[in-house]
ROKOL-722531 format. One record per residue (C-alpha): residue in three letters; y, x, z negated. Coordinates in steps of 0.2 Angstrom, whole numbers, plus 5000, padded with zeros to 4 digits. Example, Ala and Ser with C-alpha at 12.3 -4.5 7.8 and 13.67 -1.06 7.14 Angstrom:
// ROKOL-722531
Ala497850624961Ser499550684964
***
This chain:
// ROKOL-722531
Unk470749174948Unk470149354940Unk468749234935Unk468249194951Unk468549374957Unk467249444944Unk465849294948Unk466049364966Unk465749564960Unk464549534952Unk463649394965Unk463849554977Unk463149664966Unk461649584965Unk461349564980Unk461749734984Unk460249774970Unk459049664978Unk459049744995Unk459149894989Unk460949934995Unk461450115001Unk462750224990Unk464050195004Unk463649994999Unk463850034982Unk465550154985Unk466249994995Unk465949864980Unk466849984967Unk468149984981Unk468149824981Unk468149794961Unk469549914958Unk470549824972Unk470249654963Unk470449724947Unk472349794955Unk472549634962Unk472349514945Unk473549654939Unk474949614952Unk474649444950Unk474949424932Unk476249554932Unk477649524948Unk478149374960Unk478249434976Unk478049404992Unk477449594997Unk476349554981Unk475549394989Unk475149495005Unk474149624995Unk473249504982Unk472949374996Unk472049525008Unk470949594991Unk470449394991Unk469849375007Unk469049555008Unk468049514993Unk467449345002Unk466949455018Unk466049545009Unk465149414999Unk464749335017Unk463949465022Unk463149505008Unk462549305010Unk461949335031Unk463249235035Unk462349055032Unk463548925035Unk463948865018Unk464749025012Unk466148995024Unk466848885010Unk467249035000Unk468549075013Unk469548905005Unk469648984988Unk471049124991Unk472049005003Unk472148864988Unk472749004978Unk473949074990Unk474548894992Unk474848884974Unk475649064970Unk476649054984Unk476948894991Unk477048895011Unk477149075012Unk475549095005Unk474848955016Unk475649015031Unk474949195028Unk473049145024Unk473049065041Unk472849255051Unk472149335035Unk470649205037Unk470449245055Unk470249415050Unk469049405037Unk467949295048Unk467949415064Unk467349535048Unk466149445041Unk465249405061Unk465549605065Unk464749655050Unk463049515052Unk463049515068Unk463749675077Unk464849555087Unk466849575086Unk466749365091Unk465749255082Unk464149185094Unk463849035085Unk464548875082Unk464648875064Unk465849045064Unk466948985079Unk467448805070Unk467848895052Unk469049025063Unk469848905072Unk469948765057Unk470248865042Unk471848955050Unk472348775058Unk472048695039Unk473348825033Unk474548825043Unk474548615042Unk474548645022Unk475948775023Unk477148645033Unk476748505022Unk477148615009Unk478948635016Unk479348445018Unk479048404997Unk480648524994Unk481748445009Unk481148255000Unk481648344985Unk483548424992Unk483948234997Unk483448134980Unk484748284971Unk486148264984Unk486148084982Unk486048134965Unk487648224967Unk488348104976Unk488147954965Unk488948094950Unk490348134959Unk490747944963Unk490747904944Unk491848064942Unk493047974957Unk492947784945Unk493247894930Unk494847994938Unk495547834942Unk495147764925Unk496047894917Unk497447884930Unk497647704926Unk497647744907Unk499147864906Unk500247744917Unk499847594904Unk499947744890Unk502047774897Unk502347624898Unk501847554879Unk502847714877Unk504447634884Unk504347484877Unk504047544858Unk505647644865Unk506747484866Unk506247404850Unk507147594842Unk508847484840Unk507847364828Unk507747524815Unk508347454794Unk508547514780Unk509047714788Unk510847674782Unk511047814770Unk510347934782Unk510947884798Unk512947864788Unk512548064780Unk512348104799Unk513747994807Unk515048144810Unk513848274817Unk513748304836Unk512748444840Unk510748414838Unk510148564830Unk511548534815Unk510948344816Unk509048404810Unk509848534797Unk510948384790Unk509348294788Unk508348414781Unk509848454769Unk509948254762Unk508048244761Unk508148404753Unk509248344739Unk508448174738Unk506548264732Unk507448404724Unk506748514733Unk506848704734Unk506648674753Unk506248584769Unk505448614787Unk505348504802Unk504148524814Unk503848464831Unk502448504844Unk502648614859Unk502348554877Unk500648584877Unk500248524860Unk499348654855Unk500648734842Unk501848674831Unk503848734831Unk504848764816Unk506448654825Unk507148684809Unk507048754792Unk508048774778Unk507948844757Unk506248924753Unk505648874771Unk507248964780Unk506049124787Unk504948994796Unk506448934810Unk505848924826Unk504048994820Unk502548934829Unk501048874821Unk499248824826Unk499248624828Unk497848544818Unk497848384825Unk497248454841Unk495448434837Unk495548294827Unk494448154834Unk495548014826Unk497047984816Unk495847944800Unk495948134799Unk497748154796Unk497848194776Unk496548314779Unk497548404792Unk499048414782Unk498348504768Unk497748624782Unk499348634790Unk499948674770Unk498748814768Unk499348884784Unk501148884779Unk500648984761Unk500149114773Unk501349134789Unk502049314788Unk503649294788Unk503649184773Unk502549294763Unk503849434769Unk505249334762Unk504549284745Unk503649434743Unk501849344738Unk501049204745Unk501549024740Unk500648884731Unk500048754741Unk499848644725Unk501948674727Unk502048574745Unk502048404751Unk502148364768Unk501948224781Unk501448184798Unk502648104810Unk501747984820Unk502247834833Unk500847734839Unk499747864837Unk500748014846Unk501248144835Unk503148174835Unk502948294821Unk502848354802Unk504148394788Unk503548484774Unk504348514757Unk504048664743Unk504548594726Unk505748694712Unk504348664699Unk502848734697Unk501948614694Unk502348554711Unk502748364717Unk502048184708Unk501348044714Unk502947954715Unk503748084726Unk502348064738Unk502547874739Unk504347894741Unk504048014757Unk502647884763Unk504047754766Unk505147874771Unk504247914787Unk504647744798Unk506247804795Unk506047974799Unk505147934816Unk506447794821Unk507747954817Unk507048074828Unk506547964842Unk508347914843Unk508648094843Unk507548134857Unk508347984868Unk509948054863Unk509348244869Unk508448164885Unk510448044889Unk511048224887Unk510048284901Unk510148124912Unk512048184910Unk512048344914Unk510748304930Unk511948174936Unk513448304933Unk512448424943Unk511948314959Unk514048274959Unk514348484960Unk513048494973Unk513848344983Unk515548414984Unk515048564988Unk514648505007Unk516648515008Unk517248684996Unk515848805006Unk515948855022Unk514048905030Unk512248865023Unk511649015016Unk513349015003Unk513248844999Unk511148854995Unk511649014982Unk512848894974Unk511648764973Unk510248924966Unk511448964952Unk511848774947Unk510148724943Unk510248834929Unk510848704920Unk509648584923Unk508248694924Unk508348874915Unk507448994925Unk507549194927Unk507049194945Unk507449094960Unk507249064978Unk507748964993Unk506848985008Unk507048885024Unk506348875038Unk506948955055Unk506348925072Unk504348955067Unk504949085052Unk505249085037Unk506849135030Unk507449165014Unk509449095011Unk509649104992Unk509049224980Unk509549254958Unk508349374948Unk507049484954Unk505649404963Unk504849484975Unk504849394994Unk503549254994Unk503549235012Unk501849315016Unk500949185005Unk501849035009Unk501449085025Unk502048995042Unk501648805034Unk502348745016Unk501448635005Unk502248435005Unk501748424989Unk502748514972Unk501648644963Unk501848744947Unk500848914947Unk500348974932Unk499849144924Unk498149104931Unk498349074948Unk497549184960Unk499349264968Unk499649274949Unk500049474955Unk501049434969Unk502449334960Unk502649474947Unk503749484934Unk503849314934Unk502249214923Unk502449054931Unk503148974945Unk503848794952Unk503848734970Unk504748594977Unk504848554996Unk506248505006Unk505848375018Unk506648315031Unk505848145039Unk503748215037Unk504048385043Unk504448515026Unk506048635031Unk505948725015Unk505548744998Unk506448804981Unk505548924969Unk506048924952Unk505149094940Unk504949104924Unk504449264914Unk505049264895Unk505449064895Unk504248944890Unk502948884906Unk503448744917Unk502848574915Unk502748414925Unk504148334921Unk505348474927Unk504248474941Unk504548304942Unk506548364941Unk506348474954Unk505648354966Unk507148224962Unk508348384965Unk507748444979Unk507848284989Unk509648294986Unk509848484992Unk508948395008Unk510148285007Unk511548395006Unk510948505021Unk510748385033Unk512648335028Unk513248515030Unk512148525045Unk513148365053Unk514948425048Unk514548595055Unk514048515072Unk515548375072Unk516848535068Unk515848625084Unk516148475093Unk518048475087Unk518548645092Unk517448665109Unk517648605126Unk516348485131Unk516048565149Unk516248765147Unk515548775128Unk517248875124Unk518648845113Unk519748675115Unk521648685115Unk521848605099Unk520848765092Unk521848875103Unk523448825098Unk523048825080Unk522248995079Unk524049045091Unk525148975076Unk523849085061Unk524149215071Unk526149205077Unk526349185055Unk525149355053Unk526249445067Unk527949405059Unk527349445040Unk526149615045Unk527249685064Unk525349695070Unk525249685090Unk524749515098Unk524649485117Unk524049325127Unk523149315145Unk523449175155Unk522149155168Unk522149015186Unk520948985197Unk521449005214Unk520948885226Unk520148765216Unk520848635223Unk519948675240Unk518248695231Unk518348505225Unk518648435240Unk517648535250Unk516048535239Unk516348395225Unk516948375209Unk515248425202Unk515248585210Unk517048625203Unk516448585187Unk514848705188Unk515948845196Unk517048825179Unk515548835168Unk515148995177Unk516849075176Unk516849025156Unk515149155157Unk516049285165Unk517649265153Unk516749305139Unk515549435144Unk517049525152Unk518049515135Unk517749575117Unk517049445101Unk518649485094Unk519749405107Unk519749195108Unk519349135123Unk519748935126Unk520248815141Unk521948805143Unk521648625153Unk520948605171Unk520548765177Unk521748865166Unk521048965153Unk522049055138Unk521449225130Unk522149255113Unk521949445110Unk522449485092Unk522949685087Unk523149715106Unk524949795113Unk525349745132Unk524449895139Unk522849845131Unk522949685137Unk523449735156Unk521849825156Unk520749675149Unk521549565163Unk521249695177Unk519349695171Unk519249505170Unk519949505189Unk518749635194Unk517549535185Unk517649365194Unk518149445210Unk516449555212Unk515249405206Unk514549285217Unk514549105211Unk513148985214Unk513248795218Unk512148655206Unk510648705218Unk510548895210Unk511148955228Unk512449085229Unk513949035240Unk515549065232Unk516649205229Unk518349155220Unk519849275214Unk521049225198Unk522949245193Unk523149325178Unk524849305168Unk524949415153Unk526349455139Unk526049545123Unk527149555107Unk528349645103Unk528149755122Unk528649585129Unk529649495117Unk530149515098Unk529749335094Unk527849325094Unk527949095096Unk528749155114Unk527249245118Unk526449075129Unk527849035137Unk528149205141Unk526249235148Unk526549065157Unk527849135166Unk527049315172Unk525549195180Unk526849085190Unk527549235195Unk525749305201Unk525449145210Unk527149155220Unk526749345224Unk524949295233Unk523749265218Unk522249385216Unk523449475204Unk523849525187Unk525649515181Unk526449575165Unk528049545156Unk529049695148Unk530349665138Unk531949745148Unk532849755132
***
């Protein structure tokens, strides 16, 4: 384009010598060569849109010019073309869209400058202003619809990607179910092992697991004559390798972790290769070299990999006695050695993973029987918190469940701070683990890594139980997969507790007021007639009638009587203290046991209660005040009535027969004449 720039300059020029141009002529075309030499540099130079503005305008001031310099013959006008192609193409629509009013411009220019006219006359001038801007603003839309043709080939594209991602995920689902299950069988086949007899009868007496790898390691020690021995075993992750145990020269190296070189490893081809690798590493691990006070010899170590179709259970490694390390014949020994070895500590691992089947069953029997040794929710959910330990070690714990629309937390061990905020109103159906990574990583500081488990009950989640972990090793899916099977039971479990609390509500309450029955009175009576006799504490009892309720059933109906009771019970116990038992007596009898209360104390309840009901109004089933009753009240307190607290009913039975001889509408108290 600066080509075409400097072919015009100089076109102008020469016109411009021709007609013996003016010095104001000549001033404009070094004006105009210094803004298309600034323009070429702008071009070259930046890609923006403020720069398209100011290199398409020096373009079409240039072709003004040169039209005018021309008369204006109608030819010339294709000049205008040149700059909006180049707009087009430096700037896509943009450039287009913007050469559509800049063209309109240049032409009114060009017919002011031939013609002194601000509107072009003739035809020519007229179809070139209207066309030209018209042409660009067409290019300048077509221009936009090849990037829109272009957006939907790459979402389709995307599409069809992430539909092969999809077949693959299932793929690879579908792989790792038929990887487990090969797994199991192999498992079964175990039983088959032979020849293992001098081994398995070196490690028939021992119990515990961890002296079962040391008595190994001891035997196969012995059998190579070596100076020591190591087993080791991958982590969860597979990406280190863990001393399980280590005796002799190798004793520093217990429960060392080391890199894992079979990580990487493309194929099990690789295995020798990896082994003299993992040998080099072991010359140099710290605490060996702290031990030995040089580095070892790897020419002095033998080792082998422990694998069952293709998964890698392990490595045990050797260091001979001799310097000149282990022969040919040691190697082969250890070769046939290692089906033996792998049947040895698979067994050992069903043996470990029996022991935690054992210990989970043992803990789903505690947390049953626990519905029947703890009393309320919130106690038997922190025993439930402190027995998963077991199971599951953790350092942090909590329950939460859900209340009403809240979130409350029931059960808490360690120090994790409250999680409420982000579980937020709604708990996930699904169990999570939340690593170091996750983005409330912060927020459940100190603990590195959390589990989740729901409590579900039917499809709407009531709960969830968080496990932390800060110094113990992360969490993984299979104690997720725990945690699931657990927390179904601690639904369980609740719902049960949940069903005896309401079936021992149901037991001890009256069906119509909602107060105590008489069974729950007359066993609380009997608790507290055995405290009185053993402490010579105060008790006193309120025996409270109804009066005329006999009338109010025959003259409004039984289900009038009935709400009229309900209402009274209302008044009962918003008259007397939470300390003192309220219960129906029978019919429309009620009893008030008032433990720690003397006779005078117990007078002056009654006289309230009997203020009570006289200055309230009842109402019939239709919410329509229309009754006003009165009570007789009987009362007798130990020992201000009697020094035998068991008479204390019969005594308060017969203070209210006394009130309803003497008119009802009274209170009457026994004192003991003695």
């Amino acid at each position: 384009m600066w080509l075409l720039r400097g072919v015009g300059l100089l076109s102008l020029g020469e016109s411009l010598r021709i007609h013996s141009s003016s010095p104001v002529e000549w001033a404009t075309l070094g004006g105009l060569a210094a803004t298309a030499a600034f323009a070429s540099w702008l071009e070259r130079r930046y890609a923006k849109p403020s720069t398209a503005v100011l290199v398409l305008a020096a373009d079409y001031a240039l072709v003004a010019a040169l039209l005018w310099a021309m008369g204006g013959v109608a030819w010339a006008y294709w000049l205008l073309t040149i700059p909006m192609l180049n707009a087009l193409w430096r700037g896509g629509a943009l450039g287009a869209y913007l050469s559509a009013p800049l063209s309109v411009v240049a032409i009114l220019a060009t017919s002011f400058l031939v013609s002194g006219n601000g509107l072009p006359r003739d035809g020519v001038a007229l179809s070139w202003l209207v066309g030209l801007s018209g042409f660009s603003l067409l290019l300048g839309w077509l221009w936009q619809q090849r990037p829109a043709s272009a957006q939907t080939a790459l979402l389709q594209q995307a599409t069809r990607a992430l539909e092969q991602i999809e077949v693959t995920h299932c793929e690879l689902h579908a792989s790792y179910r038929e990887l487990v299950s090969r797994y199991r069988r192999l498992e079964e086949h175990l039983v088959a092992l032979q020849d293992a007899t001098e081994l398995l009868s070196a490690l028939h007496q021992v119990r515990d697991p961890e002296a079962t790898y040391t008595a190994l390691l001891e035997r196969l020690q012995a059998r190579f004559d070596a100076s020591g021995a190591a087993l080791l075993v991958p982590d969860e992750a597979g990406t280190m390798l863990l001393a399980l145990s280590a005796i002799g020269t190798f004793a520093p190296l217990q429960s060392h972790l080391l890199p894992n070189p079979t990580r990487a490893a493309a194929n099990h081809t690789q295995l020798p290769q990896l082994m003299h690798s993992l040998l080099e590493q072991l010359c140099h691990v710290e605490p060996l070299v702290e031990a030995h006070g040089t580095l070892l010899n790897p020419e002095q170590l033998m080792g082998q990999w422990l694998t069952q179709n293709g998964r890698l259970l392990g490595a045990i490694v050797f260091a001979a006695q001799a310097e000149t390390g282990f022969d040919s014949g040691h190697q082969a020994r250890l070769r046939a050695l290692v089906p033996y070895l792998v049947g040895l500590l698979s067994l050992l691992e069903q043996l470990r993973l029996i022991a935690n089947r054992l210990a989970e069953t043992q803990l789903l029997y505690e947390i049953e029987s626990l519905v029947f040794s703890i009393d309320t929710v919130q106690s038997l959910l922190q025993r439930v918190l402190n027995l998963l330990k077991t199971v599951l070690p953790y350092e942090h714990g909590q329950i939460v469940l859900r209340q009403g629309e809240m979130l409350e937390i029931v059960a808490q061990v360690g120090g994790l701070p409250d999680l409420r905020p982000l579980l937020g109103n709604t708990l996930s159906k699904q169990a999570q683990i939340w690593g170091a990574t996750h983005t409330w990583a912060p927020n459940f500081a100190p603990a590195r890594t959390l589990m989740l488990a729901p409590l579900h009950s039917g499809m709407r989640v009531e709960g969830a139980v968080i496990l932390g972990r800060t110094d113990l090793p992360a969490f993984n899916e299979l104690e997720l997969e725990l945690l699931q099977t657990l927390a179904f039971q601690i639904t369980s479990i609740l719902k049960r507790a949940h069903l005896l609390s309401d079936l021992e509500r149901l037991a001890t309450t009256d069906g119509l007021t909602g107060l105590y029955n008489y069974r729950h009175f007359q066993e609380r009576y009997r608790e507290e007639v055995n405290r009185c006799r053993r402490y010579q504490h105060p008790m006193a009892i309120m025996l409270i009638d109804l009066d005329g309720f006999k009338q109010v059933n025959d003259q409004y109906g039984h289900l009038e009587g009935d709400y009229l009771l309900v209402q009274l019970a209302e008044v009962l116990q918003y008259t007397l203290r939470n300390t003192e038992l309220v219960a129906r007596y029978g019919g429309d009898e009620f009893v008030v046991l008032m433990p720690f209360t003397n006779l005078q104390g117990a007078v002056a309840a009654a006289e309230r209660v009997a203020h009570a009901v006289r200055n309230t109004t009842f109402l019939n089933t239709l919410g329509q005040p229309c009754l006003k009753i009165s009570v007789s009240i009987g009362v007798a307190a130990y020992p201000n009535t009697t020094e035998n607290p068991a008479e204390l009913l019969e005594k308060a039975d017969d203070a209210l027969e006394i009130a309803k001889r003497g008119g009802r509408n009274q209170v009457v108290a026994l004192e003991n004449s003695v």
